[in-house]
C-alpha positions in Angstrom: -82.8 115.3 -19.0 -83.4 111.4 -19.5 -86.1 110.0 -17.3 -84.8 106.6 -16.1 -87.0 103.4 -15.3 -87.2 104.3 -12.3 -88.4 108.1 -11.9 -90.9 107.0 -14.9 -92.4 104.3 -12.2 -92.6 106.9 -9.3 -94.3 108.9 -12.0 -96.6 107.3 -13.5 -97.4 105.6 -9.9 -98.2 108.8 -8.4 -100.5 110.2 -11.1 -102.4 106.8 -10.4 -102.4 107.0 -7.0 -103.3 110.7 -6.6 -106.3 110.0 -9.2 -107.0 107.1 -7.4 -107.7 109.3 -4.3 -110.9 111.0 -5.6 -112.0 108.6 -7.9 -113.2 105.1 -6.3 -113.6 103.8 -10.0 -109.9 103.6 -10.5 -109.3 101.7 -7.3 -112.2 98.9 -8.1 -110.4 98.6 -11.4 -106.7 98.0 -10.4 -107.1 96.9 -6.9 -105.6 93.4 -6.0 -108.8 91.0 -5.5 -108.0 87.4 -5.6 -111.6 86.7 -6.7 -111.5 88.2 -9.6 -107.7 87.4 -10.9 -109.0 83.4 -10.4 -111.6 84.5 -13.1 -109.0 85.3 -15.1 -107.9 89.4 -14.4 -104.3 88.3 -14.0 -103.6 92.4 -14.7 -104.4 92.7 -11.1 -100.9 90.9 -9.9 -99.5 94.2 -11.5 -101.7 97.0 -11.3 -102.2 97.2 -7.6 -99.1 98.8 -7.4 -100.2 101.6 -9.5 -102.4 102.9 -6.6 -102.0 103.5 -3.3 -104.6 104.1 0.4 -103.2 107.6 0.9 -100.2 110.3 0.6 -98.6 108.6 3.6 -98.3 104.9 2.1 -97.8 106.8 -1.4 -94.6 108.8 0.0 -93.3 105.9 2.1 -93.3 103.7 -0.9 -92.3 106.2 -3.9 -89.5 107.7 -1.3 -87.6 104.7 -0.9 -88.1 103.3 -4.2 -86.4 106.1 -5.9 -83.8 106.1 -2.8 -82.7 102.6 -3.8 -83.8 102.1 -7.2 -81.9 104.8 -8.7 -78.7 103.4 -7.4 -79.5 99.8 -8.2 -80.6 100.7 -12.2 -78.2 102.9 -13.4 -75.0 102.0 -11.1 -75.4 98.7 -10.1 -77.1 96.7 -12.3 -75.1 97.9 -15.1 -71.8 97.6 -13.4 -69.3 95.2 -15.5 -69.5 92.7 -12.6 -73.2 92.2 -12.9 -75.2 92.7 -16.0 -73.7 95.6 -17.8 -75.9 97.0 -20.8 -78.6 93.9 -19.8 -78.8 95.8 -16.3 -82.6 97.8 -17.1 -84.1 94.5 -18.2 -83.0 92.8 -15.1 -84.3 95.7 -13.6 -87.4 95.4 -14.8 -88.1 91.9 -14.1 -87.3 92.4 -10.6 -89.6 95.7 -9.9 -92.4 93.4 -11.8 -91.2 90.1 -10.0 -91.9 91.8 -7.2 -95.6 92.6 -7.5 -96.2 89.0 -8.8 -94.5 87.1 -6.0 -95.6 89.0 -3.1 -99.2 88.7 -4.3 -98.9 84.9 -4.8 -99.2 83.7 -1.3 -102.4 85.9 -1.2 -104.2 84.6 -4.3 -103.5 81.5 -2.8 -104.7 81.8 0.5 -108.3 84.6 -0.5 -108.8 83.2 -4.5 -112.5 82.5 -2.4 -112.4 85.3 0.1 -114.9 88.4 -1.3 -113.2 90.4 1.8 -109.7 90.9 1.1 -108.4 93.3 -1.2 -104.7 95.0 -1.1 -103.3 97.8 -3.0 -99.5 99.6 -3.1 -96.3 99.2 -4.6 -94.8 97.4 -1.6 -93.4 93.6 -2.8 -92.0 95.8 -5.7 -90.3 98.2 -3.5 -88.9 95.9 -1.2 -87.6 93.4 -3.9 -85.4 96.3 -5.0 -84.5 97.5 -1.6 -82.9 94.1 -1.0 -81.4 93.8 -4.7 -79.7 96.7 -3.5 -78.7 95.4 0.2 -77.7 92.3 -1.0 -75.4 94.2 -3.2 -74.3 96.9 -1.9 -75.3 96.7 1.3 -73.8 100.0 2.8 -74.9 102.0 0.7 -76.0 105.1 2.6 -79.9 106.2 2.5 -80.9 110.2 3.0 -83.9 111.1 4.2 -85.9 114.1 2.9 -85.9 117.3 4.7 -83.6 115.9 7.4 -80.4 117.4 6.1 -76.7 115.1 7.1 -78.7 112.3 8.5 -77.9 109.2 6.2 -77.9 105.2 7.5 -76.7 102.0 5.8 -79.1 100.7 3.1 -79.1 97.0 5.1 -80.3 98.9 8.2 -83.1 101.2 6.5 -84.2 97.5 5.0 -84.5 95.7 8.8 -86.1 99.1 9.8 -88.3 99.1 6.3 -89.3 95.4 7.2 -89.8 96.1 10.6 -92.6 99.0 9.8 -94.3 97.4 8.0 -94.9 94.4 10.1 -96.1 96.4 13.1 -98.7 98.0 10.9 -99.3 94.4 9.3 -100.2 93.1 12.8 -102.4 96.3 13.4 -104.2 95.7 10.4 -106.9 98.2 8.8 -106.9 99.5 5.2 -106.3 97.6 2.3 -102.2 98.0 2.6 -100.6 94.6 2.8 -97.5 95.2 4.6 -96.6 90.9 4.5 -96.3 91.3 0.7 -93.1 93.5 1.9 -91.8 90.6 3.4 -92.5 88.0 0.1 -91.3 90.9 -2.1 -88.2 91.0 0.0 -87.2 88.1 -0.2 -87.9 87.6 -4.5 -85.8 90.8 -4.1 -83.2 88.8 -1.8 -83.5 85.1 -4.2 -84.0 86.6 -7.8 -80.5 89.1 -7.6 -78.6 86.2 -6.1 -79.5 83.6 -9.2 -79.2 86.0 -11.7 -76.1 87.6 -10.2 -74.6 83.6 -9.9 -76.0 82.8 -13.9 -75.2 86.1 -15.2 -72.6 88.4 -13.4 -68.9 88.1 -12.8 -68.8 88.2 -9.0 -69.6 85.8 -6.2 -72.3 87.5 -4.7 -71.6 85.9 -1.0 -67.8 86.6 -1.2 -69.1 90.2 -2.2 -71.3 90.9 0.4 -69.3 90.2 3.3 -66.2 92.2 1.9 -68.9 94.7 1.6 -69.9 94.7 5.2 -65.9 94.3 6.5 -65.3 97.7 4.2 -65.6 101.1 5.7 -67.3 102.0 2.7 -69.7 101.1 -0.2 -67.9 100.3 -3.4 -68.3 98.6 -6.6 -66.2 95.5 -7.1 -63.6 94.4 -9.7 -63.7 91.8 -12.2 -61.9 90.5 -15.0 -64.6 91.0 -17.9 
């Protein structure tokens, strides 16, 4: 069986995660504090999304990563139309993109606040939920143990978004549900450029012939 990039993520995330759980040690080390990344721990922009506040925000994360991500690495990505064999590095860059750029905002705003502190996977995740949406936007997303329920992938990502700003606004933990929204939309502005630079497909012509079509499909180019 090959492992792809992503199923080694949701891995290797949850073997962090779940040792984070009894050992407070590995959450001082790889937790997001802006403090300490302006004295130079610039790890931190990454491995915050190695660990997560519990099996709740773990699942929610790791679930629809693998939901989406599997799709968008080994079918998408490396479809003809996009980036062909140069799909997994794209891939790459966008699941680490993701971290970076949703954390930006909050370096920004706490680099002298000895409060704030946020952990989990979530600009990462959502960056490639709406790689995916933005290209295949239909695409339709199971949920675990509910047998022959499945919605479009650009509904689960309105629904995904919408989550996590109620429990932005209710606050508590160290979960930062806005980096879903910053890692959205790297997610949304990194697959259109690279898509434009790199693919074989206008990506706006795409999408709505994707939304008019009673199904997902992969498009057809001449390369």
């Amino acid at each position: 069986m090959e492992l792809s990039i992503t199923l080694i993520i949701v891995i290797i995330t949850c073997l962090v995660s779940i040792g984070g759980f009894s050992n407070q040690k590995i959450i001082d080390d790889l937790i997001f504090y802006p403090p300490s990344v302006a004295r130079g721990q610039y790890y931190r922009f990454f491995t915050h999304g190695l660990i997560h506040a519990d099996v709740a925000h773990l699942a929610f994360n790791m679930i629809a990563l693998y939901s989406f991500g599997e799709v968008l690495e080994k079918v998408v990505f490396t479809h003809a139309c996009y980036f062909g064999m140069r799909g997994p590095v794209f891939y790459v860059i966008l699941y680490l993109g993701g971290l970076l750029f949703a954390s930006i905002p909050d370096q920004i705003k706490y680099r002298n606040s000895y409060q704030f502190r946020s952990l989990g996977a979530s600009g990462a995740v959502t960056a490639v939920i709406f790689g995916n949406v933005i290209l295949l936007p239909k695409m339709g997303i199971g949920f675990p143990f509910i047998p022959n329920l499945s919605i479009p992938g650009y509904i689960y990502g309105v629904l995904y978004l919408g989550v996590s700003a109620y429990l932005d606004k209710r606050g508590g933990g160290h979960i930062n549900h806005s980096a879903h929204l910053w890692g959205g939309l790297f997610g949304l502005a990194f697959t259109i450029i690279m898509v434009s630079v790199f693919g074989h497909v206008n990506v706006w012509d795409n999408f709505i012939e994707q939304m008019q079509a009673s199904r997902p499909f992969l498009p057809y180019c001449d390369r």
